[in-house]
Backbone as numpy.savetxt, mean C-alpha at the origin, in Angstrom:
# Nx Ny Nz CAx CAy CAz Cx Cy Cz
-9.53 -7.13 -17.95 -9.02 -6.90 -16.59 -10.12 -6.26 -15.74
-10.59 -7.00 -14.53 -11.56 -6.28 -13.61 -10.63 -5.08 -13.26
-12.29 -4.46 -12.74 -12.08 -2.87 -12.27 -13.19 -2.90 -11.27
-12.72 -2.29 -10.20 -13.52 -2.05 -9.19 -13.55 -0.58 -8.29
-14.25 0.22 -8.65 -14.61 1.63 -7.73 -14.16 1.51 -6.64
-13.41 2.27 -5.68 -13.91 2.61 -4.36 -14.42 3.30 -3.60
-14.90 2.62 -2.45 -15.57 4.19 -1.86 -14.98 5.36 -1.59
-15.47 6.44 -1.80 -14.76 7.97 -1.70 -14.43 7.50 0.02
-13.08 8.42 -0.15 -12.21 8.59 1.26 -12.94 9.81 2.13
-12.56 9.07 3.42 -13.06 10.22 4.33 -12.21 11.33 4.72
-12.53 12.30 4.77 -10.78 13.28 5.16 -11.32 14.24 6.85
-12.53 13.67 7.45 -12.96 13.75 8.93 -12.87 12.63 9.72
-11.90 12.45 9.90 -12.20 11.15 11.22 -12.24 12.13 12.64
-12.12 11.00 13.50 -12.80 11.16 15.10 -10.90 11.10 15.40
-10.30 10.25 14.91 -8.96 10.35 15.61 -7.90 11.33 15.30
-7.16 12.11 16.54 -6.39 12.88 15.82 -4.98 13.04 15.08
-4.34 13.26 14.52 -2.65 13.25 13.74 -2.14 13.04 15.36
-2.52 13.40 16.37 -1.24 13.75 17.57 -1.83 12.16 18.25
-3.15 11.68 17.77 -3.05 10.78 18.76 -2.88 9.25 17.76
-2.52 9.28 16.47 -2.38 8.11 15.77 -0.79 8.08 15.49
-0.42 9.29 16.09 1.42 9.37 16.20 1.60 8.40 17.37
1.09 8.82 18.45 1.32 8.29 19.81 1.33 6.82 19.87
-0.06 6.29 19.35 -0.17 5.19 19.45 0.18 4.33 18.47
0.52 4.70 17.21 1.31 4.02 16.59 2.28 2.79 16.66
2.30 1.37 16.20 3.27 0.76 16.57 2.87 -0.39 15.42
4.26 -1.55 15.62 4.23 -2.69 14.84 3.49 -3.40 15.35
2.28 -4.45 14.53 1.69 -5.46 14.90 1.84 -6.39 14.16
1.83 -7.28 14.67 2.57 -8.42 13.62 1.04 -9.61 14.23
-0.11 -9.38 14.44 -0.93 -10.45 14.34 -2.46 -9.41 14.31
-3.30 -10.30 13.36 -4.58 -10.12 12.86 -5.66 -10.46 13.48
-6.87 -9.76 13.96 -8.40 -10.29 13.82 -8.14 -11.28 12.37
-9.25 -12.24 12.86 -9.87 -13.35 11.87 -10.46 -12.52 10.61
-11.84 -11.56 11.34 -12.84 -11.16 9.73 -12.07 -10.21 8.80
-12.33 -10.53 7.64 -12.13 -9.72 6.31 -12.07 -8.26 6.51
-10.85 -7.80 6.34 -11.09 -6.30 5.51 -12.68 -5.80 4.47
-13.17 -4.59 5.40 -14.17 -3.97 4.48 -13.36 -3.58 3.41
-14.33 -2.88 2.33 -13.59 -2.30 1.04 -13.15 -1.17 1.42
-14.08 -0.36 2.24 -13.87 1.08 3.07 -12.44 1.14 3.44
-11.98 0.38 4.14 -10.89 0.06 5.13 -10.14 -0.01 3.95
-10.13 -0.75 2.76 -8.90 -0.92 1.46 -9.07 0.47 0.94
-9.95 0.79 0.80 -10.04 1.87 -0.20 -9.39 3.35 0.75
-9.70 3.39 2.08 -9.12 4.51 3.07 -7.87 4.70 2.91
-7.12 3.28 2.77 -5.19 3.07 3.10 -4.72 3.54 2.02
-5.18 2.75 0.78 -4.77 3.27 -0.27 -4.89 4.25 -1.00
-6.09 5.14 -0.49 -6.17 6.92 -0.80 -4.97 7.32 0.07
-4.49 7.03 1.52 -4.01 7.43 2.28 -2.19 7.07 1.41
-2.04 6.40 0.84 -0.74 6.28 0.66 -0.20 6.83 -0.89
-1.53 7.10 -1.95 -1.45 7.54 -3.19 -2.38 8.24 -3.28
-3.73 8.53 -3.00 -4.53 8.69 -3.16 -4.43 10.56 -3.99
-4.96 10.89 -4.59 -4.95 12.37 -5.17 -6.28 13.77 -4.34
-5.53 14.39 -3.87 -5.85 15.37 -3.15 -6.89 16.57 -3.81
-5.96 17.12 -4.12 -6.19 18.38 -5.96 -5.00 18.54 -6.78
-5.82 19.18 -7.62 -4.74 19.52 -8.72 -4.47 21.19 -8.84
-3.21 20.70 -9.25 -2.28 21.83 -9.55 -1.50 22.00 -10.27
-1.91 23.05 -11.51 -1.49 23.21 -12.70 -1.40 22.00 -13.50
-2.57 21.74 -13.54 -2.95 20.55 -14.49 -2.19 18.85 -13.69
-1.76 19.30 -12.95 -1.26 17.72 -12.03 -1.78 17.28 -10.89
-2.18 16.17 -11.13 -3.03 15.42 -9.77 -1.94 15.36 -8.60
-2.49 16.20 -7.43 -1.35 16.33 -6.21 -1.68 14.89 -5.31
-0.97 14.06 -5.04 -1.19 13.32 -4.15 -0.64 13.63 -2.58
-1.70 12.39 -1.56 -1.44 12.19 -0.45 0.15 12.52 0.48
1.12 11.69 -0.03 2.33 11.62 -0.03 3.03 12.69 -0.79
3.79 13.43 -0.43 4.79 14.30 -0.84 5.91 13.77 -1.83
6.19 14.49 -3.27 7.24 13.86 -4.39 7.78 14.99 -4.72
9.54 14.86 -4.87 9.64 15.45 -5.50 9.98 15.96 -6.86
9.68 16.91 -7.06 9.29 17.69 -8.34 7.75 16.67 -9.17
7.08 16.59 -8.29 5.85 15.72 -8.60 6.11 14.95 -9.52
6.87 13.85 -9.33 7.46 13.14 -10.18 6.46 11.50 -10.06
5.76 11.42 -8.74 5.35 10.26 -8.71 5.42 9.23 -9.29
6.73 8.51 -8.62 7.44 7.44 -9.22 6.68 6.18 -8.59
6.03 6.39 -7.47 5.25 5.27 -6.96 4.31 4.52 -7.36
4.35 3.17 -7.17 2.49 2.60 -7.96 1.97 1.58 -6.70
1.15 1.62 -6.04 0.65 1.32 -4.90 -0.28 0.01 -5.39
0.06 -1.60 -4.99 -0.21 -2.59 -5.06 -1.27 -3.34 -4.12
-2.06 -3.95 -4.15 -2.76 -4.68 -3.10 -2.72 -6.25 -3.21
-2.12 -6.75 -2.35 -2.11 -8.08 -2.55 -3.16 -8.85 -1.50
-3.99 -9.50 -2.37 -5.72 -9.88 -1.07 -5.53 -11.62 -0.85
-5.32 -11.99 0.16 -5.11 -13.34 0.42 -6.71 -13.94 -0.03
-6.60 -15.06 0.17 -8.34 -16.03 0.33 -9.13 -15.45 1.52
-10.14 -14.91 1.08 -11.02 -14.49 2.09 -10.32 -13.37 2.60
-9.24 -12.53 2.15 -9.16 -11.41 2.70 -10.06 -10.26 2.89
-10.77 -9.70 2.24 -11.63 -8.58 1.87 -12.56 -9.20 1.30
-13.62 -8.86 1.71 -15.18 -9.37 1.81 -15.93 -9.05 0.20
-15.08 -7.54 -0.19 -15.33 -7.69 -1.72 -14.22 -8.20 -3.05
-13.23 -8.50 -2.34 -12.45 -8.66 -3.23 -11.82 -10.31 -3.60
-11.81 -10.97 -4.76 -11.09 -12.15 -4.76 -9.71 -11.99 -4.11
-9.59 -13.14 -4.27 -7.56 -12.98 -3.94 -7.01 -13.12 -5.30
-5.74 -12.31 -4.96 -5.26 -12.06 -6.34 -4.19 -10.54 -5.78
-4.00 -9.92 -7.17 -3.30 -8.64 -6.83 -4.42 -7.38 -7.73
-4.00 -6.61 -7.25 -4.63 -5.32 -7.80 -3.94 -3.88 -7.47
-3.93 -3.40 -8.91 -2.91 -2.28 -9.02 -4.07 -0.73 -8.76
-3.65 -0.16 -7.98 -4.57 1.09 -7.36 -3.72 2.10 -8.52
-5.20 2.67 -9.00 -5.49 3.70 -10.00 -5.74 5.24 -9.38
-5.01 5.99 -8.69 -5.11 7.24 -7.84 -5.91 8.02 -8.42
-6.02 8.55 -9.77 -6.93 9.46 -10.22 -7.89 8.74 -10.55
-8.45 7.93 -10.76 -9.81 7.47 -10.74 -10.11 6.83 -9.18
-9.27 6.24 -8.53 -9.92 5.90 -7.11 -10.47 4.70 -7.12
-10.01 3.73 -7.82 -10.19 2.23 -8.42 -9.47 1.53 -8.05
-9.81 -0.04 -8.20 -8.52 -0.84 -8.24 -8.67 -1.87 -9.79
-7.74 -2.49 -10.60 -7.65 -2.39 -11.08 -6.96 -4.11 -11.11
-7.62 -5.25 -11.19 -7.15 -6.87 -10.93 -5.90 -6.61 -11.88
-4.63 -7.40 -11.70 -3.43 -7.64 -12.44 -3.03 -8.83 -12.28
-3.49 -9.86 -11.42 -2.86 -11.35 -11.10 -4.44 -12.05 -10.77
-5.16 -12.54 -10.98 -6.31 -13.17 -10.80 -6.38 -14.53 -10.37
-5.59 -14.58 -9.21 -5.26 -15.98 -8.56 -4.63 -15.62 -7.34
-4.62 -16.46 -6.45 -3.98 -16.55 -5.08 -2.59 -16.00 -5.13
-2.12 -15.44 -4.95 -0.71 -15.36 -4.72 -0.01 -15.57 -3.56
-0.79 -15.43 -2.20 -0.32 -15.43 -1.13 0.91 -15.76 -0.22
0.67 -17.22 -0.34 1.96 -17.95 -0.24 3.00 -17.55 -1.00
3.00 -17.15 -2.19 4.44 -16.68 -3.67 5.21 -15.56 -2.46
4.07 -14.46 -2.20 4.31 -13.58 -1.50 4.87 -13.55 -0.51
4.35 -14.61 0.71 5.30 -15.10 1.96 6.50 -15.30 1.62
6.38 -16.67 0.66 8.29 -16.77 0.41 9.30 -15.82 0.18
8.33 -15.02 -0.55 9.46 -13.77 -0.99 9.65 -13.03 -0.06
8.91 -13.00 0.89 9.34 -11.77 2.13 9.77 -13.27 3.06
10.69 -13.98 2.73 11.35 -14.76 3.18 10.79 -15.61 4.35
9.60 -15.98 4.02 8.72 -16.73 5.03 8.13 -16.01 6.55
8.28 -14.20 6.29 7.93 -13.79 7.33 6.53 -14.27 7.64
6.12 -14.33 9.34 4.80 -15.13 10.00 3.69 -13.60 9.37
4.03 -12.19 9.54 3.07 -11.13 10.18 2.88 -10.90 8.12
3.32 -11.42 7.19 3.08 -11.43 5.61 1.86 -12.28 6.09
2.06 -13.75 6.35 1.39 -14.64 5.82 0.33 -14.74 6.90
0.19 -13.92 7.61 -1.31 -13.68 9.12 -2.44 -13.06 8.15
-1.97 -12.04 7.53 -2.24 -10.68 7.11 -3.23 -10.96 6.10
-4.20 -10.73 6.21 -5.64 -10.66 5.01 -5.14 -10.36 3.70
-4.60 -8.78 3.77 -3.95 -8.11 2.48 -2.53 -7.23 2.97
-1.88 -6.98 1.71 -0.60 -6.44 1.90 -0.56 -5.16 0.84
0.07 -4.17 1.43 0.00 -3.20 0.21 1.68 -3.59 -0.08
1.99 -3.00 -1.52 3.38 -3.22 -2.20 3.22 -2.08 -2.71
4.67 -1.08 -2.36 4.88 0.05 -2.81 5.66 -0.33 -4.00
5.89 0.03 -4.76 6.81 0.09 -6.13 7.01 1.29 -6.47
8.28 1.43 -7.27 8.34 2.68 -7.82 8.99 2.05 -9.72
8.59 3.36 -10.40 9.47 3.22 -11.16 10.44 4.91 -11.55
11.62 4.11 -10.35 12.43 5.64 -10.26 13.11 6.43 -11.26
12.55 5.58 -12.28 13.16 6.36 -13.74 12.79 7.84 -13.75
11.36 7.35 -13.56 10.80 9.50 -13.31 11.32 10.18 -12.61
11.68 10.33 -11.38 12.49 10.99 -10.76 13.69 11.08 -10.76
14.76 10.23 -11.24 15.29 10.06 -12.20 15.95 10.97 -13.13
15.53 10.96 -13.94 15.40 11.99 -15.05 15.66 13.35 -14.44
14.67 13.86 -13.50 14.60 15.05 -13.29 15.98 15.60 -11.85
16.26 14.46 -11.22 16.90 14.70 -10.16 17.81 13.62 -10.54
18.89 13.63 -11.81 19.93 12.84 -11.68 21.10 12.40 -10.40
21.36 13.29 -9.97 22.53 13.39 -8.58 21.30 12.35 -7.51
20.03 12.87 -6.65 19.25 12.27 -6.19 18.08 11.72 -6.39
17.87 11.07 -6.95 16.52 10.61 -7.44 16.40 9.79 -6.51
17.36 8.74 -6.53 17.02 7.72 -5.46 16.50 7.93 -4.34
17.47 8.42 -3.94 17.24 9.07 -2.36 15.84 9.37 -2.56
15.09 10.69 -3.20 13.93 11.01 -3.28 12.60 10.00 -3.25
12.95 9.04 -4.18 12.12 7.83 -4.48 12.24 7.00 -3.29
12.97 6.74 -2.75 13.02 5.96 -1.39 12.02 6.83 -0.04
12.79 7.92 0.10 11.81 8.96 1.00 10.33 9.16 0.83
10.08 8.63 0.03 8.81 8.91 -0.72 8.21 7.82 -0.59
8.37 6.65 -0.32 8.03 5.06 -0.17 7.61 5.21 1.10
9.09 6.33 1.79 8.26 5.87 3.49 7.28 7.20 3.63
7.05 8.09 3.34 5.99 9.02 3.27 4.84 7.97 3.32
4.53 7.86 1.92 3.50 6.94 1.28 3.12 5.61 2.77
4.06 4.98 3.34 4.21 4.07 3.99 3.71 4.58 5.58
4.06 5.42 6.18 3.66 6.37 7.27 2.15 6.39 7.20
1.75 7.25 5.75 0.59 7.68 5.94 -0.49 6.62 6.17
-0.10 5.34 5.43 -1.00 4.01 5.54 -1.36 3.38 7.60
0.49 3.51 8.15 0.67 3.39 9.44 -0.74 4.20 10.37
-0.38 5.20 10.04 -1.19 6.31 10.69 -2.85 6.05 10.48
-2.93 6.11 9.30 -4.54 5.56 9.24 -5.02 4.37 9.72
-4.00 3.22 10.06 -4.47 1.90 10.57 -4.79 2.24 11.93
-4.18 3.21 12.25 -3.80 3.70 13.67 -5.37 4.02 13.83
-5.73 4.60 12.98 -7.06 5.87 13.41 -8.16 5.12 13.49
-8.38 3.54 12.44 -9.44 3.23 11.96 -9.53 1.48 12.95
-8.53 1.62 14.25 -8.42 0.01 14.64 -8.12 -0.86 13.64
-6.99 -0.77 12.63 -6.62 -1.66 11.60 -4.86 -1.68 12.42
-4.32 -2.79 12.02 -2.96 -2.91 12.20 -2.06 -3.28 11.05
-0.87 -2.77 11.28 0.23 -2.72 10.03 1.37 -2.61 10.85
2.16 -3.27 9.46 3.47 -3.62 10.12 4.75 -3.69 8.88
5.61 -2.54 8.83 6.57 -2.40 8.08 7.19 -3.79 7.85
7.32 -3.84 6.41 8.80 -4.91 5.85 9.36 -4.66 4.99
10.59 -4.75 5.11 11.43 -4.07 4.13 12.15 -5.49 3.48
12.44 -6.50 4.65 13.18 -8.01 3.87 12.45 -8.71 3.40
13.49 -8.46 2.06 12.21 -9.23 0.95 13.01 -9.85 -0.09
12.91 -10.71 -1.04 13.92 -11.10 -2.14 13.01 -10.06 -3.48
13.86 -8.89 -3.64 13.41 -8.11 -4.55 13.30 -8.94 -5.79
13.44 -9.63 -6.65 13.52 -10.31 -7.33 12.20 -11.08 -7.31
12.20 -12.04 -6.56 10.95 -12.76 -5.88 9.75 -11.93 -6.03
9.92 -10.99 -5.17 8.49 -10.10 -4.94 8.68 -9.48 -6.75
8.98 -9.26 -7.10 9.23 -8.78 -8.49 7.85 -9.71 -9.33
8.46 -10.98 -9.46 8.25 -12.46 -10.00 6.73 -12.30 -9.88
6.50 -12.74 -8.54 5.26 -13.04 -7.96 4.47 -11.90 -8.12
4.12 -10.64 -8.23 3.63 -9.56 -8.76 3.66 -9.59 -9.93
4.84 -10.55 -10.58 4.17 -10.17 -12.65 4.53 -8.58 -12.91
5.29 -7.75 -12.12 5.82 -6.69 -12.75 6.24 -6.21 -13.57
6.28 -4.88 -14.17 7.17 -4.94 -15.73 8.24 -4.53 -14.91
9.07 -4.55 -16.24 10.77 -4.50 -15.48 10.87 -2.59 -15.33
10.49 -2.51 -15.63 10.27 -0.55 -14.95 10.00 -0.39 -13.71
9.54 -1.20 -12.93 9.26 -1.15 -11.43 9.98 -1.81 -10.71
10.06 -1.17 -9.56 10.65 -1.97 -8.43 9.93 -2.21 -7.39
10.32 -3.35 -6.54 9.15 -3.37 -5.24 10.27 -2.36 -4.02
9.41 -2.11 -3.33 10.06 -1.00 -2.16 10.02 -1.59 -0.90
8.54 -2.11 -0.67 8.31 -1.94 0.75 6.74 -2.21 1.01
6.69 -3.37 1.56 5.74 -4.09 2.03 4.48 -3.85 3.40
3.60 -3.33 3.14 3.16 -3.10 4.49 1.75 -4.46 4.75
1.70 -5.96 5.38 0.98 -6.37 5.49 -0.11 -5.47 6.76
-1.58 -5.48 6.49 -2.32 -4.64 7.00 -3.70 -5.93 7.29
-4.48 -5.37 8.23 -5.75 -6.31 8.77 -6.50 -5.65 9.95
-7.29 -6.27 10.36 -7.91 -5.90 11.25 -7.21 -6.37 12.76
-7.16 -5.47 13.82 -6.69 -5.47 15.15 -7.66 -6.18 15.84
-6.83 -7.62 16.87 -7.94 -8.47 17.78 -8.22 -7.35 18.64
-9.19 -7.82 19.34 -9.94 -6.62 20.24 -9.22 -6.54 21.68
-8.05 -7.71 21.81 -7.24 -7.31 23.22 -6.19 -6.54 22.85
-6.15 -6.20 21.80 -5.23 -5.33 20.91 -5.10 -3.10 21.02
C-alpha cells in the first residue's frame, strides 16, 4: 500500500478566524488546475490533523468527546485531481501526517452516483469523506455517543470550510448520499460509517 508524507501544516496564515467566518459560503463550482499537495495536506491537518499530546494521547484539530476519536478522514482524488496524487482513495494517517492509498483506481464516478449524481461531487478535483467508527464513543458514552460522533463530523467539517475560506480553495457540504453506496465504493470495513462529504478545489478567480 503507497504512503505518501505531507507537508507540515501551517498554523500562521495571513487570514483571520473572524474573516474566514464572514466569508464563508457554499460553492458548488471549481477552477480547472489541480489541487497542490500543500492545499491536501492543510484541509486534512485542519479536519484531523494532531495538535499535542496529552497524557500520552494525540489531541486533535477537531474537538471529541472523551477523546474518543471515532473519526477517519478519507480523500477521494479524481483524474488529474492533485498534481501529486493518482486518483484513487487515500486514508489520512493524523499522527504521522501521511496519506496512506486504499483504492488504487478511479473511483470518481462510483462516488458521484452515490452522492446521488450530485453536479458540485463530480466538478470537484477531490472530496474529503468523514467516517466514523462510533463504536468508540460508543462504549464510553452509551446514552450519547451518537449525538457526540455526529457533532464531531461537523466540527471536523467546519474546520476544513474555514480553511478553504483562508487559502482561496472552495467547499461545499453534502450530507445526501446512499450510505451504503458510499460505503461500497470506499471498500470500507463494516466498522465505519460514511458521515459527510465535503467535495473541495480550487476557486475560479471571478469567485
Amino acid at each position: 500500500m503507497a504512503s505518501i508524507d505531507l507537508p507540515d501544516p501551517e498554523t500562521d496564515g495571513s487570514t483571520s478566524v473572524e474573516r474566514a467566518i464572514a466569508t464563508r459560503t457554499s460553492r458548488r463550482s471549481f477552477a480547472r488546475p489541480p489541487l497542490e499537495l500543500a492545499d491536501v495536506a492543510q484541509l486534512l491537518w485542519a479536519a484531523q490533523g494532531v495538535t499535542h499530546v496529552r497524557d500520552g494521547v494525540e489531541m486533535r484539530t477537531a474537538p471529541s468527546a472523551g477523546a474518543t476519536y471515532p473519526l477517519v478522514a478519507f480523500l477521494e482524488v479524481a483524474p488529474e485531481g492533485c498534481a501529486a496524487l493518482d486518483a484513487g482513495l487515500y486514508r489520512y494517517e493524523p499522527g504521522a501526517h501521511r496519506l496512506e492509498a486504499t483504492v488504487q483506481e478511479a473511483i470518481h464516478d462510483a462516488l458521484t452516483e452515490a452522492a446521488l449524481g450530485q453536479a458540485v461531487v463530480q466538478a470537484a478535483p477531490a472530496t474529503i469523506v468523514l467516517a466514523a467508527e462510533a463504536e468508540r464513543t460508543r462504549r464510553q458514552y452509551p446514552d450519547h455517543g451518537d449525538r457526540y460522533v455526529h457533532m464531531e463530523a461537523g466540527h471536523a467539517a467546519q474546520n476544513v470550510h474555514l480553511v478553504c475560506e483562508s487559502r482561496t480553495l472552495q467547499s461545499c457540504p453534502v450530507g445526501a448520499f446512499d450510505d451504503d453506496a458510499v460505503a461500497a465504493t470506499l471498500e470500507l470495513p463494516a466498522r465505519l460509517e460514511p458521515l459527510y462529504l465535503v467535495p473541495v478545489g480550487n476557486r475560479p478567480a471571478d469567485q
